[in-house]
N, C-alpha and C positions, 0 to 999 in steps of 0.2 A: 610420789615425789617425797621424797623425806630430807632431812635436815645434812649437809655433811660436814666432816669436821675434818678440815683439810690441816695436814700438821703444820706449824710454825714457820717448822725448818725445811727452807726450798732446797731440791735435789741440787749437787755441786755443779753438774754441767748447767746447769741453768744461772746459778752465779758466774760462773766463771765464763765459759763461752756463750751462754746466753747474752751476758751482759756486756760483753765484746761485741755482737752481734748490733744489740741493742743503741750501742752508741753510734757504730757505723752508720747505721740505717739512723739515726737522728741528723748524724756529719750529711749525709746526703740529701735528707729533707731539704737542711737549710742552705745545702748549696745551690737546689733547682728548687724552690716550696711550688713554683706555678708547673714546673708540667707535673710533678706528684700531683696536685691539685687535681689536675687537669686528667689524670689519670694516664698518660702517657708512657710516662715515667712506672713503675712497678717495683716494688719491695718482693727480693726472691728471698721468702723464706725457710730455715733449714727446718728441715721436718725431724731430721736428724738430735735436735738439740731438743724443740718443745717436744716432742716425742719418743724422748729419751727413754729407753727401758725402766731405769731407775725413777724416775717422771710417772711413766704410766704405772707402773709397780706400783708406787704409793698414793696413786690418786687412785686408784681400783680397789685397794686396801682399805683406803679412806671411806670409800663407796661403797664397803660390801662388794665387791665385783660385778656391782649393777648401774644401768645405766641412770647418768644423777638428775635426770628429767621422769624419764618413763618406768624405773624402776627394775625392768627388765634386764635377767641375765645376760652377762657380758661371757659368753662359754668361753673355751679354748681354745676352740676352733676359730671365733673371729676376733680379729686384732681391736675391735671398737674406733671408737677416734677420740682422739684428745683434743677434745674443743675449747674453742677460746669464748670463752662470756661476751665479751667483748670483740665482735668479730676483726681480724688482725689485718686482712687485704683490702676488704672494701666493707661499707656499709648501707642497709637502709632500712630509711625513717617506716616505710610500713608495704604491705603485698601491694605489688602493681606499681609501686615507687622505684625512680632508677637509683643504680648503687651510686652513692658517694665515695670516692676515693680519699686520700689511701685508704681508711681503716683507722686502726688501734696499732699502727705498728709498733709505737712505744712499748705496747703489751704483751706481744708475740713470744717473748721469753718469762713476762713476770706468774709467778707461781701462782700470784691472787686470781690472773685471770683464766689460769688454766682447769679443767675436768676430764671426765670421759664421758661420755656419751656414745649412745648406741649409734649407727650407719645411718639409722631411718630419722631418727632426731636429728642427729647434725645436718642430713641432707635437705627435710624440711624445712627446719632456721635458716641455713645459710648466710648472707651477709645481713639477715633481718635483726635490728637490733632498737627498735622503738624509744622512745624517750617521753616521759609526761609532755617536758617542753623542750622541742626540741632547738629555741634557743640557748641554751644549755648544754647543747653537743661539744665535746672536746674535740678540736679537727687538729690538734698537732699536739706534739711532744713538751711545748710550751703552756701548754692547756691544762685545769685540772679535770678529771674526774669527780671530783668530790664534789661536783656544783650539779653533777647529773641524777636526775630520778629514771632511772630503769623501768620500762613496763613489765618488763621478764621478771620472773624470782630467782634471784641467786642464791644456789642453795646453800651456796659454802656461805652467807652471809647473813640467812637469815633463813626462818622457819618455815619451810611451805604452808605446815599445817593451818597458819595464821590466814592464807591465801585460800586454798582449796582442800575440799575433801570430798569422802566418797556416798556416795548414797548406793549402796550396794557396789555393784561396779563401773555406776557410773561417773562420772568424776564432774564436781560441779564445782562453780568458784566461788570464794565472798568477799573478793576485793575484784575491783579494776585491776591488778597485777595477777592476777587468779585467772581470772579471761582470758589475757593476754597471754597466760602463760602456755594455757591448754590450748589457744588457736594457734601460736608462733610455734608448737612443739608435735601439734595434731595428736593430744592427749586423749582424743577421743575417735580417731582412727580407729578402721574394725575392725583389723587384726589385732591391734591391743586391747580391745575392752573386749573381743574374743579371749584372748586370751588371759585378760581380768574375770572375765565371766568363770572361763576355767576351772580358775584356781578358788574362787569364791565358792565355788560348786561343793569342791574338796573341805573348803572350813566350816561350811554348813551344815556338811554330812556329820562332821567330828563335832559341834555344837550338837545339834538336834541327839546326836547318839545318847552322847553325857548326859541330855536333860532325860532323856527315855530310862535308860539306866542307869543313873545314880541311886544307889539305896539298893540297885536290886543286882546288879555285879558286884565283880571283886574288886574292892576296893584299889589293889593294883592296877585294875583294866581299865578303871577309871581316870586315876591320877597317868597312868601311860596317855590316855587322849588327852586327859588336860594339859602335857607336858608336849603335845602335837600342837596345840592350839597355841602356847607360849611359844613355842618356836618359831608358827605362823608369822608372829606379831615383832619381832625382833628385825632390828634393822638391817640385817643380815640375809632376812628371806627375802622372795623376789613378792613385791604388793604389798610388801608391809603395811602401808599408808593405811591403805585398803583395808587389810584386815583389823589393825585397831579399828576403826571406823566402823566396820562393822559390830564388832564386838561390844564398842561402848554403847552404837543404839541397844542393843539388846540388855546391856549391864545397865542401865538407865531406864528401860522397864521402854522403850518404843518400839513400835512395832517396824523392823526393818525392810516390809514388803512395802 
């Protein structure tokens, strides 16, 4: 999980008929607030708008083409999902807890709340969306967010690194929002730390090489691995996290086994 930097300027369908959208769905809260409440009532939201090609375009951009939880490639072949931080339909406080209605529909258009996320990350979150206290919950459009503490990291908002990091490939937390973030997103699922295991495998072998031959290759053959291992580590590769983490144990003289 690494840091994104989501741009300034939201996509235009997202001002424009987002925010059309946005007030409708307000007008109707407050003309029934109890069966919304009550979950009766339902907000049909357009997939069409928060999942706007231009939308996803630059939040994938944003992202490196990776997904902004698990870090893994977002290919071509799948669409990903454009997840709401802030689940938009319904919510809830923790696993085994029922969903509270509506949601975040306020959010469902706003660019802050928006990302991509892999199929398997969104599916596990779902409407789970935790709060320190969850007195503190914004339940309508009259409500602020800003009085909420998030168990989740959001990444567009703030540092993962500060939260979690990796000890080879396994990914450990050092905050309460670190925990939460890797239980609510299954950051430790086998096919991802399989597939963390992977690619670790690949930067180790390009580490151990260099330290074996430097001095005694071509100085070209060298600086070409060393120029693999920078690439590794760039926000742009899939594990990024991962592999700085690994790298600075070893650049710090600790033994990384």
């Amino acid at each position: 999980m690494i840091a994104v930097e989501r741009p300034a300027q939201a996509p235009a369908v997202l001002l424009g008929a987002g925010r059309d959208e946005t007030n409708l769905n307000c007008e109707a809260y407050d003309a029934d607030e109890d069966a919304y409440r009550a979950g009766s009532n339902r907000f049909d939201f357009n997939r069409n708008i928060y999942a706007h090609g231009s939308v996803k375009e630059a939040l994938l951009l944003a992202q490196h083409h990776k997904c902004c939880y698990c870090e893994r490639k977002v290919p071509a072949s799948s669409h990903g999902a454009v997840e709401h931080f802030r689940p938009k339909g319904a919510v809830r406080a923790g696993r085994g807890l029922p969903n509270r209605y509506p949601g975040y529909y306020w959010l469902a258009y706003r660019w802050e709340n928006l990302l991509v996320s892999c199929e398997k990350c969104n599916t596990i979150k779902g409407a789970l969306f935790p709060l320190v206290d969850e007195e503190t919950r914004a339940l309508c459009h009259h409500d602020s967010v800003e009085d909420e503490t998030p168990v989740f990291i959001d990444p567009a908002g703030e540092d993962p690194a500060d939260h979690i990091r990796f000890r080879r490939a396994e990914v450990e937390h050092l905050t309460d929002s670190g925990l939460g973030t890797i239980e609510g997103f299954g950051l430790r699922r086998s096919a991802l730390e399989d597939a963390r295991a992977e690619r670790l495998a690949w930067v180790e072998g390009i580490f151990l090489l260099i330290s074996k031959l430097d001095g005694r290759a071509p100085p070209a053959d060298i600086d070409h691995a060393r120029s693999l291992l920078d690439e590794a580590s760039r926000p742009e590769a899939e594990f990024s996290a991962m592999t700085r983490d690994f790298l600075d144990l070893y650049a710090d003289g600790v033994d990384a086994d």
